[in-house]
C-alpha positions in Angstrom: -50.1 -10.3 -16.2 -50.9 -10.6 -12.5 -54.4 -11.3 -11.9 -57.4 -9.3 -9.8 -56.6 -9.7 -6.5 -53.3 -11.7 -6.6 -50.1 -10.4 -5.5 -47.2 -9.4 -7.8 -44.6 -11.8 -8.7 -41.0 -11.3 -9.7 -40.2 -10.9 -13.0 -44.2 -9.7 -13.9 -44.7 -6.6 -15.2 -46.3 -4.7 -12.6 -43.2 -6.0 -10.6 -41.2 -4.0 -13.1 -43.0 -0.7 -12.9 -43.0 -0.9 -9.3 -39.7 -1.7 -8.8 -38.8 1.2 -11.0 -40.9 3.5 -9.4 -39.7 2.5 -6.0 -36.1 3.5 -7.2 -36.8 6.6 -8.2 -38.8 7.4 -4.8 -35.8 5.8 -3.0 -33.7 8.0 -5.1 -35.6 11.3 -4.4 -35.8 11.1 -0.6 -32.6 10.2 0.2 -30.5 12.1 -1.9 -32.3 15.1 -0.6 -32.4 14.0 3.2 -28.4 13.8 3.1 -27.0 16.1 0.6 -26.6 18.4 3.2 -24.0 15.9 5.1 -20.5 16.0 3.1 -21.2 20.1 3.1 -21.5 20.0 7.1 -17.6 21.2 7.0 -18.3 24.1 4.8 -21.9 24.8 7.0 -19.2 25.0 10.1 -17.0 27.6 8.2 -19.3 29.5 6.7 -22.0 30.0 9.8 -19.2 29.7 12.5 -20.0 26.1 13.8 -19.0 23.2 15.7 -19.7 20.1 14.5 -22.5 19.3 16.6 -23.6 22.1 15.8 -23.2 21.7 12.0 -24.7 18.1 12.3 -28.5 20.0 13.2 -28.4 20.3 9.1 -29.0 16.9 8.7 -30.4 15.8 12.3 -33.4 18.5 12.2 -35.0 16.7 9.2 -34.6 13.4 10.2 -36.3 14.0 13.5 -39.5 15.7 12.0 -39.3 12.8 9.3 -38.9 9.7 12.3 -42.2 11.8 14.0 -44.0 12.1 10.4 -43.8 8.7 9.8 -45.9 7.4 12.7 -49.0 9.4 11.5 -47.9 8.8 7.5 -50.2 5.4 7.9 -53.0 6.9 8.6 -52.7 9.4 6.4 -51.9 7.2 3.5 -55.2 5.4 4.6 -57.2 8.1 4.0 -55.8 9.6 1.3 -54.6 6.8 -1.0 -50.7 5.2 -0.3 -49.7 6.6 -4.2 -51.5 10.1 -3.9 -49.4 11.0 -0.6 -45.8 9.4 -1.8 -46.4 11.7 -4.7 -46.8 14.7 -2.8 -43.9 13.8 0.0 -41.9 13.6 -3.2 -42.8 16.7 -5.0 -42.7 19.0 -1.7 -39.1 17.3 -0.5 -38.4 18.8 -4.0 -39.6 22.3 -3.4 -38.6 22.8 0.4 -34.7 21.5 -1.0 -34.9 24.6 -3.5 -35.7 26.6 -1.2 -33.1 25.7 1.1 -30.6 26.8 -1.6 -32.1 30.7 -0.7 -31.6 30.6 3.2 -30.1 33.7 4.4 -29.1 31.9 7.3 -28.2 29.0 9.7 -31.4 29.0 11.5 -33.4 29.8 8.5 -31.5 26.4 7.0 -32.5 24.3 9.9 -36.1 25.5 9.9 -36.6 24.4 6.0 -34.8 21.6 6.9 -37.1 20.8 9.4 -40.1 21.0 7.4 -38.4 19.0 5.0 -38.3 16.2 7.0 -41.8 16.4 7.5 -42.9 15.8 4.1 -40.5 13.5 3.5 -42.0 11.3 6.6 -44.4 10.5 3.6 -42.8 8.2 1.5 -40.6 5.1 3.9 -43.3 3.5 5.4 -46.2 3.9 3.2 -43.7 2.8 0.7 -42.5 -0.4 3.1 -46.2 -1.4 3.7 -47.2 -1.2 -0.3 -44.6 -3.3 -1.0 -45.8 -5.6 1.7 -49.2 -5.8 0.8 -48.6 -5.5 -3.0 -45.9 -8.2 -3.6 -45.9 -12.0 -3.3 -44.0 -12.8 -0.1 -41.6 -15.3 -1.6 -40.4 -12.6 -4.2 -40.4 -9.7 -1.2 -36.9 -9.7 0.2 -35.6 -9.1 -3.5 -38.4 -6.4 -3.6 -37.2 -4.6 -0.4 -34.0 -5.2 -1.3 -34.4 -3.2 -4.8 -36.1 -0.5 -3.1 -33.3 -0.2 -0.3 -30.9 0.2 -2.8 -32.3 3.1 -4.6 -32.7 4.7 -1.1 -28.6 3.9 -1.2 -28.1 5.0 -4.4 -30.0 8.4 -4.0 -27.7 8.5 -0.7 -24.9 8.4 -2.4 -25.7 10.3 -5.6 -26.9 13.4 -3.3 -23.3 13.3 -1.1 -21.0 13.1 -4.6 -23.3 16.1 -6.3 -23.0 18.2 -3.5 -19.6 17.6 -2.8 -18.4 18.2 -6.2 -20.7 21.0 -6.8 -19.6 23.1 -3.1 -15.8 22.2 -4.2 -15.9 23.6 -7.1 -19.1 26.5 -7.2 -21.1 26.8 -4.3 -23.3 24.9 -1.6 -26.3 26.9 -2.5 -25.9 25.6 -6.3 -25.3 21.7 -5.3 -28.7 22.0 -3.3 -30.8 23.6 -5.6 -29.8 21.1 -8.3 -30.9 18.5 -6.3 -33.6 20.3 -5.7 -34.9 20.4 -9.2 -33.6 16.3 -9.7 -36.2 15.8 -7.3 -38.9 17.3 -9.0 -38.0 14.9 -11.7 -37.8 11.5 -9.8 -41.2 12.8 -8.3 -42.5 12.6 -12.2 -41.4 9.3 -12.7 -42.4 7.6 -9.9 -46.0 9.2 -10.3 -46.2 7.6 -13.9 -44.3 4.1 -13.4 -46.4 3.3 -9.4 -49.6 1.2 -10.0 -52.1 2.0 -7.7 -52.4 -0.4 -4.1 -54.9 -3.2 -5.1 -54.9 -4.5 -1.2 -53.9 -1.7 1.2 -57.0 -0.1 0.7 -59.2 -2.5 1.6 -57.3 -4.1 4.2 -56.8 -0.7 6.3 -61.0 -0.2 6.1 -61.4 -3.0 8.5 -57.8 -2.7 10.6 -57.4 -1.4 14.1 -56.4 2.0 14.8 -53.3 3.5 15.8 -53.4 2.5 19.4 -54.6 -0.8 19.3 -52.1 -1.7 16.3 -49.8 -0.5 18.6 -50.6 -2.5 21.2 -50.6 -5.4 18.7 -47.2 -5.0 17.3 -45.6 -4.4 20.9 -46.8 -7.4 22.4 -45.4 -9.2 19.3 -42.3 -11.2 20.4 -40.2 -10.5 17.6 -41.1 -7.0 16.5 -40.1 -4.9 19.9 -36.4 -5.9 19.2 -36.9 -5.3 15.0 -37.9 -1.8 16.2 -34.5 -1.2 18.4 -32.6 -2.6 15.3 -33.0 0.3 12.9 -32.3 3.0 16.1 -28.6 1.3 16.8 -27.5 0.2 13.0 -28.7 3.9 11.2 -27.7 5.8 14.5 -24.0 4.1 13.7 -24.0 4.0 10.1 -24.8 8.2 10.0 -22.4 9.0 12.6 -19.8 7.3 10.5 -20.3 9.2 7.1 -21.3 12.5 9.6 -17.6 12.8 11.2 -15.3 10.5 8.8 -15.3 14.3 6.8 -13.9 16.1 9.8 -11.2 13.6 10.2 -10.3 13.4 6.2 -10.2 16.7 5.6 -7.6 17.2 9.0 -3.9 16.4 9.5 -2.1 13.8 8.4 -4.8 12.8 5.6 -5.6 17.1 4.6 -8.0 15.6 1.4 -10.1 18.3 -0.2 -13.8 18.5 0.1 -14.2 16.9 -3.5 -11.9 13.8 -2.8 -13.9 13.3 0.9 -17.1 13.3 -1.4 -16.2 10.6 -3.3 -16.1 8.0 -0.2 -20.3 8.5 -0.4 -19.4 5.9 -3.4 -19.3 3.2 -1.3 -22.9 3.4 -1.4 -22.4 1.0 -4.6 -21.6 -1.4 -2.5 -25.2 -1.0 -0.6 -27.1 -1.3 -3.9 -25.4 -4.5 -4.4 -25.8 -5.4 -0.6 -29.1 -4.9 0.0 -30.3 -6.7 -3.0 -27.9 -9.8 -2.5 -29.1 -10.2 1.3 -32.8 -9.9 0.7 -32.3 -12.4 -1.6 -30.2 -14.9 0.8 -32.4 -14.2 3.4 -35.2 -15.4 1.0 -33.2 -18.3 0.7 -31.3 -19.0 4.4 -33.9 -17.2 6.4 -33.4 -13.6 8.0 -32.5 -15.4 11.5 -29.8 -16.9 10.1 -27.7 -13.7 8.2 -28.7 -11.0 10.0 -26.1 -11.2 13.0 -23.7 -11.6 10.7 -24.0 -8.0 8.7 -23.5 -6.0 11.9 -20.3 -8.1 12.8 -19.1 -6.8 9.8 -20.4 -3.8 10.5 -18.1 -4.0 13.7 -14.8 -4.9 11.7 -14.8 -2.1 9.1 -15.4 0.6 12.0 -12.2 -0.9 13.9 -10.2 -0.5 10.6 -10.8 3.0 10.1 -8.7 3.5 13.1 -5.6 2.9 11.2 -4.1 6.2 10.2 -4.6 5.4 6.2 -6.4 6.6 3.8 -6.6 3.1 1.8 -7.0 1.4 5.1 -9.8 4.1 5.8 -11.9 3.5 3.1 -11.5 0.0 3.5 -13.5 0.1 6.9 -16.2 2.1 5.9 -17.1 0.4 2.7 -17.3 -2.7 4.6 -19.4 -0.8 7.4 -21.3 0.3 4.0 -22.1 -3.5 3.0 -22.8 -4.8 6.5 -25.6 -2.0 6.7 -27.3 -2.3 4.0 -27.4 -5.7 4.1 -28.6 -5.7 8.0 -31.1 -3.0 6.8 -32.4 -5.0 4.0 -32.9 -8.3 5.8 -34.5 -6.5 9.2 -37.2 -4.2 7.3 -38.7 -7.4 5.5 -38.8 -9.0 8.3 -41.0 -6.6 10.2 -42.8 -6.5 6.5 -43.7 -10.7 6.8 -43.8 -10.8 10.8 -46.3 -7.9 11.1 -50.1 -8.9 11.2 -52.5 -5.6 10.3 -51.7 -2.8 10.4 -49.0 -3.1 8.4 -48.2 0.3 7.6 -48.0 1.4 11.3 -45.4 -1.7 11.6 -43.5 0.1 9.3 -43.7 3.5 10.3 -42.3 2.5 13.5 -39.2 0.9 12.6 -38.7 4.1 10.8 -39.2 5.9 13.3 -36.2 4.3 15.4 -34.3 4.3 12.1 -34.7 8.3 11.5 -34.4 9.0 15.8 -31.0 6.6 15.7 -30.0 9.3 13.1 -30.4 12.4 14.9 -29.9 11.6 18.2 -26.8 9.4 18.0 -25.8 11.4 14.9 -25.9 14.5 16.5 -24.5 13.5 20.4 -21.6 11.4 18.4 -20.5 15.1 17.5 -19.7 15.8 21.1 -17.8 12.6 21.2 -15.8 13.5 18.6 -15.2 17.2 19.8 -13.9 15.3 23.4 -12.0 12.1 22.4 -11.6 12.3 18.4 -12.0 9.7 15.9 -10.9 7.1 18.5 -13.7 8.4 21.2 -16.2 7.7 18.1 -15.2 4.1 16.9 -15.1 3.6 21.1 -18.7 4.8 21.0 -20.2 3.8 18.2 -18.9 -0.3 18.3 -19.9 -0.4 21.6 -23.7 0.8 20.1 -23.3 -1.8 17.4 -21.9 -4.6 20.2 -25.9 -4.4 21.5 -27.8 -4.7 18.1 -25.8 -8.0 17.4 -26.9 -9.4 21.0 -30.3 -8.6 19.8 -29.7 -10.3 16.1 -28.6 -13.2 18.2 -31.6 -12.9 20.0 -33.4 -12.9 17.4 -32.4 -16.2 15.9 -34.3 -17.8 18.8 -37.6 -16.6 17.6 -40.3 -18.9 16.8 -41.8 -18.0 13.6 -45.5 -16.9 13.0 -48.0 -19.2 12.4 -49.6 -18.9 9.1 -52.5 -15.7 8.6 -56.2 -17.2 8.8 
């Protein structure tokens, strides 16, 4: 039993129920944020799209979320950090069943939208519990855990849909999800304790600006914020436009079969947790580099026209981000004096703005210069965040809190 006042330890039970609950909230938002992105195909077909244009589907949420986020601290503040993961969760839910009634495009990218704004609810308050609430020397296995429900949920959300459109209807595949969220919303409500330390330490923090202020003159944190925008800007363009090229001469796979590459997500749940857990053990300055130089190889083998050689690349790309991911947002969690929930909400905000913007102008690229235009693009994107993980290595670490 962990006592008043003292952080939770691995392998304690409140680190059980919080891990658990952190799944299923990793689960929830992620399977419902990208469902929509193995059906942006069948979106282009059935509204008349290009795949820019198809790509707003997906890109319209994550921008509201990457702007929720930055007031989702405050909120959280006032309101309790449980109380408003519980309702992101629960209206994600709702706004995803409702998505499965649009009457058209537009209508689809408004709900969409708004879905992204509730969702902006759950990432960062969730980063910033877990880095108030856990015992640093057992956080990089907590982030880690958490990250991997957010890939599992990724995953799980592209097979469903896929399956589901392939065989019945897009409509169908979302409104399932759609009611799975309501569930995972239930479960993370009962399993979450209640943040011992957030509370108290937000009463006496500094408000938004001057945290601001405090975590941009930081030296280390400016270039952990730039991270997420070039590594999830990458890692969505890949799984956004790998569909288009799949499903077209000389591969021709069917929706279905292009659904099942979102399996490689398996290899995230085991990545994420293995490299917060090295990272624990070698130090973050030391791995991170080397996740986006794999990051780097497995986009330059998807340009070998094969479909074993294809997915091959991206579930290496698949490992390298997760564990890049993994190592970078617990190192914003220990390098980031109060407030620690804004810290958080702006790495996530350069994580969800990489995703739409490069996600959605990586469409053009691919419309101009095809898949070759896009591995062109998108390693030269992934070139500059391993200059800045070797920059990184350079950086002195904190001295210990007062």
């Amino acid at each position: 039993m962990t006592t008043a006042g003292a952080r939770v330890q691995a392998g304690s039970p409140e680190f059980r129920r919080i891990n658990r609950a952190m799944a299923f909230g990793g689960f929830s938002i992620f399977a419902l944020l990208y469902c929509v992105q193995p059906l942006m195909p069948l979106l282009a077909h059935d509204f008349h799209l290009s795949p820019a244009q198809s790509s707003l589907a997906l890109s319209s949420s994550t921008v509201t979320l990457a702007l929720a986020l930055l007031a989702s601290s405050s909120v959280a503040d006032r309101y309790g950090r449980k109380t408003v993961m519980v309702a992101s969760m629960v209206s994600g839910a709702v706004l995803t069943l409702l998505s499965a009634f649009a009457s058209d495009y537009l209508h689809l990218v408004a709900i969409r939208a708004l879905l992204g704004l509730m969702l902006g609810g759950l990432p960062a308050v969730a980063m910033a519990y877990l880095g108030d609430e856990i015992e640093p020397t057992s956080l990089g296995l907590s982030m880690g855990m958490y990250i991997s429900g957010s890939a599992f949920g990724g995953m799980s959300g592209r097979v469903i849909s896929a399956f589901i459109s392939d065989f019945a209807s897009w409509r169908l595949a979302v409104g399932l999800l759609g009611a799975a969220g309501l569930y995972a919303a239930w479960e993370f409500s009962r399993s979450l304790p209640p943040s011992r330390h957030g509370s108290v330490r937000a009463a006496r923090g500094p408000g938004f600006l001057e945290g601001l202020r405090i975590h941009l003159r930081d030296p280390g944190l400016p270039w952990l914020f730039v991270l997420p925008f070039l590594l999830m800007g990458s890692f969505v363009s890949l799984y956004n436009y790998i569909g288009y090229r799949l499903l077209a001469p000389p591969f021709g796979l069917r929706q279905s079969a292009v659904g099942l590459l979102s399996l490689l997500y398996l290899l995230g749940i085991f990545s994420s947790m293995w490299a917060g857990k090295l990272a624990d053990r070698l130090g973050r300055r030391n791995v991170l580099w080397m996740f986006m130089a794999l990051m780097i190889g497995g986009l330059c083998v998807t340009l070998l026209e094969s479909v074993v050689a294809t997915v091959l690349g991206v579930g290496l790309a698949t490992f390298g981000f997760f564990a890049a991911h993994s190592v970078a947002s617990s190192w914003v969690g220990r390098r980031a004096r109060a407030p620690q929930a804004l810290a958080s909400g702006i790495y996530l905000f350069f994580y969800y703005l990489g995703s739409s913007v490069v996600g959605w102008f990586t469409g053009y690229v691919y419309e101009g210069w095809g898949w070759s235009g896009v591995v062109a693009q998108l390693g030269g994107i992934l070139m500059l965040a391993l200059l800045i993980a070797l920059r990184l290595r350079r950086l002195a670490p904190l001295p210990p809190a007062a």
